[in-house]
N, C-alpha and C positions, 0 to 999 in steps of 0.2 A: 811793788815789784819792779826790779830793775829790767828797764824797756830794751827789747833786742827782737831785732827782725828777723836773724838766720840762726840758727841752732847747728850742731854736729849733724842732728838728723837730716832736717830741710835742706843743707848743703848739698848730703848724699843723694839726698833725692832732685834734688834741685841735675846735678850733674846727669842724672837718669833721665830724667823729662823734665823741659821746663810747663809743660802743661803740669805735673806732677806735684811741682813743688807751689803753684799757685792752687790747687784744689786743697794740700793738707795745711794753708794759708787762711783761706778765705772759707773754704766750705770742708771742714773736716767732717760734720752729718755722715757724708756722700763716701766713705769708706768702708773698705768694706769687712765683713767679719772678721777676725784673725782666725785660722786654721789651727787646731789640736796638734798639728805638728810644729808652726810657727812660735806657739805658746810655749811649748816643749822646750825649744831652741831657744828664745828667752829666758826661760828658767834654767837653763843650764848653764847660759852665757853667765847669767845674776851669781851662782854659784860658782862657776867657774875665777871669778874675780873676786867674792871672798876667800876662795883657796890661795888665791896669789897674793892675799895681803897677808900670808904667811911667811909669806920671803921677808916680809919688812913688816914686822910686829909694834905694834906699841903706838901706832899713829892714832890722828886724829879725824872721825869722818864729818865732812862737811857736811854734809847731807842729808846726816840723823839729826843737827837740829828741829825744833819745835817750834812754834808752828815753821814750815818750810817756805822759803822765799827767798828767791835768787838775790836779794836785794843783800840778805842777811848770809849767804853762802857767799858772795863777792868780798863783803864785810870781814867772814871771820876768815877767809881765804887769805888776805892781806895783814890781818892781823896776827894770824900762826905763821906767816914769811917773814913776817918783821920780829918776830920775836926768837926766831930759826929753829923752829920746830924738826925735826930729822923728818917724819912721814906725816905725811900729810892724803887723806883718802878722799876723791872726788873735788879735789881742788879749783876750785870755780875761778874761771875770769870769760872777759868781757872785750873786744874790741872792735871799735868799725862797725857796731851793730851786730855781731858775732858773739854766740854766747858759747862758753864750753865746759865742759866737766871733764876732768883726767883723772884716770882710774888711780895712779901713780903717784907723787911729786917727793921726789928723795933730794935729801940736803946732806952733799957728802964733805968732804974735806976743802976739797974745791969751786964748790959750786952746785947750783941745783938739777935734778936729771929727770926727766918726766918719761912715764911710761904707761902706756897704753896695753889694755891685756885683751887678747884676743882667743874664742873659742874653738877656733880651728886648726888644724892641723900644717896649714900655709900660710904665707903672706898674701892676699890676691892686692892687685891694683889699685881697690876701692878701700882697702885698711890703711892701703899708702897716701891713697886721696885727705883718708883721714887723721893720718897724722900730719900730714903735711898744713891741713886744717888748723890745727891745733897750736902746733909750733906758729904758725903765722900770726892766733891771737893774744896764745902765753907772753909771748916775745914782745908784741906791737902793743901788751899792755903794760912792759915796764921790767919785766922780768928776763933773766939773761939764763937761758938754758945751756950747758956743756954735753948734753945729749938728749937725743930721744929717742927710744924704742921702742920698739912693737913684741911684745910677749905670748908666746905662743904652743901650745899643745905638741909632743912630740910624738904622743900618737893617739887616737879618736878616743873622746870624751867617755863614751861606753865601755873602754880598755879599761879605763885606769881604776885601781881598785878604789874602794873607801876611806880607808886610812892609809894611801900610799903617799910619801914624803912629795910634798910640794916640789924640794927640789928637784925631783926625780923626772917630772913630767913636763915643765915647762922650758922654752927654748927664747934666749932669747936675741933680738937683730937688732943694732941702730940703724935707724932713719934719718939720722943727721943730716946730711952730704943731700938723699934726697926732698927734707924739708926746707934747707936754704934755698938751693936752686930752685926751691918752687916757689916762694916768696912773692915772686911777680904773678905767676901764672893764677894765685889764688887770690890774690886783688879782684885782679881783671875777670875771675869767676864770680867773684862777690857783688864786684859792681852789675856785670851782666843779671845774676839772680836779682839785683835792686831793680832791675828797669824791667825786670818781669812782672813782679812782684806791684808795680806803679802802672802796671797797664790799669785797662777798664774792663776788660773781659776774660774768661780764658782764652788761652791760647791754642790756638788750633791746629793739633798735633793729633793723626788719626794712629790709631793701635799698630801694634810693629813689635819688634825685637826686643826695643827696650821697657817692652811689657814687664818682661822676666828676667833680665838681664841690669846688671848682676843679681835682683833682687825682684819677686813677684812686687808688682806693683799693690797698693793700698786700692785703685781708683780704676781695676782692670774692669768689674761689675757696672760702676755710673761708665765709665767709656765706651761700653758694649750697647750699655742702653743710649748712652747720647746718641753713638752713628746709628742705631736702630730706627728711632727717634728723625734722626736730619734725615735717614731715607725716605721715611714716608711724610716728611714735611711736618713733623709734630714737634721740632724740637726750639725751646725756647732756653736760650744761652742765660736762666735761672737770673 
């Protein structure tokens, strides 16, 4: 399997808590259930991005390969570019130790456009966080992007009938403008999640806002019990 330290996801969470992103590192065990509604939300999202690769029909997914392995997604990722595939579905690269998946990767007249599909009804911050993510490994893996955006719901997932026309529902932004400019800023995030990530212990961040913000944490259940635990002198940093 081709070896990488940070993912799309660890990023995000890495940005949320750096105690966060060293517990779904080193002791994933220590998480906690997914909730019926979280699962929900997943399975919608999962759905939601096969309705959107009916905008652009006819690709190829990296991802249903057999047996699966990043090693083998990188592989045919570069080999369906080089051969210039028009769509391309979960197009895998690699950079800096950053690993990514785009839901996207269109090859138009001029060049290639990658695009990210989202289940909500807005852009928030942390979607920007994440393309901005993304554009920073596509690009620093060789690849010359002419756009990227963020695809999105024009109105709640529950609205939208069963067979209503893909085009109908979806809206979508470039990110362009704010993926260059951030170029620097997600280096120097990378690098900072490295030197978290290379400690020796976790990190000692007590519960607070970014519990929930933007996203209920995985690690709210061990965190409740760690400070429980340090108050009455019982806790041993595992």
């Amino acid at each position: 399997m081709a070896k990488h330290l940070i993912s799309k996801t660890s990023y995000i969470k890495a940005l949320q808590c750096k105690k966060a992103i060293y517990l779904y590192k080193f002791y994933p065990k220590h998480k906690d259930a997914l909730s019926s509604d979280r699962l929900k939300r997943f399975s919608a999202g999962h759905e939601i991005g096969f309705i959107a690769r009916q905008l652009y029909p006819g690709g190829i997914d990296i991802s249903a390969q057999i047996p699966a392995s990043y090693e083998e997604y990188l592989k045919s990722t570069q080999e369906q570019i080089e051969i210039g595939k028009k769509v391309i579905y979960e197009a895998t690269f690699k950079y800096n130790e950053v690993l990514v998946m785009l839901d996207l990767l269109i090859k138009t007249d001029t060049g290639w456009k990658a695009i990210e599909v989202k289940s909500s009804i807005a852009i928030s911050e942390t979607y920007k966080q994440d393309a901005s993510l993304q554009y920073y490994v596509i690009t620093g893996s060789g690849l010359t992007l002419e756009d990227f955006s963020l695809l999105y719901l024009n109105k709640p997932w529950n609205e939208i009938e069963k067979d209503e026309d893909p085009k109908t529902i979806f809206i979508s932004e470039s990110q362009l403008e704010r993926c260059t400019s951030d170029l620097t800023k997600v280096h120097t995030q990378i690098e900072d999640i490295r030197r978290i990530l290379a400690g020796p212990a976790i990190p000692s961040i007590k519960k607070g806002a970014q519990c929930n913000t933007p996203y209920p944490c995985d690690f709210i259940g061990f965190c409740t019990r760690q400070e429980s635990e340090i108050a009455e002198g019982l806790f041993n940093n595992l």
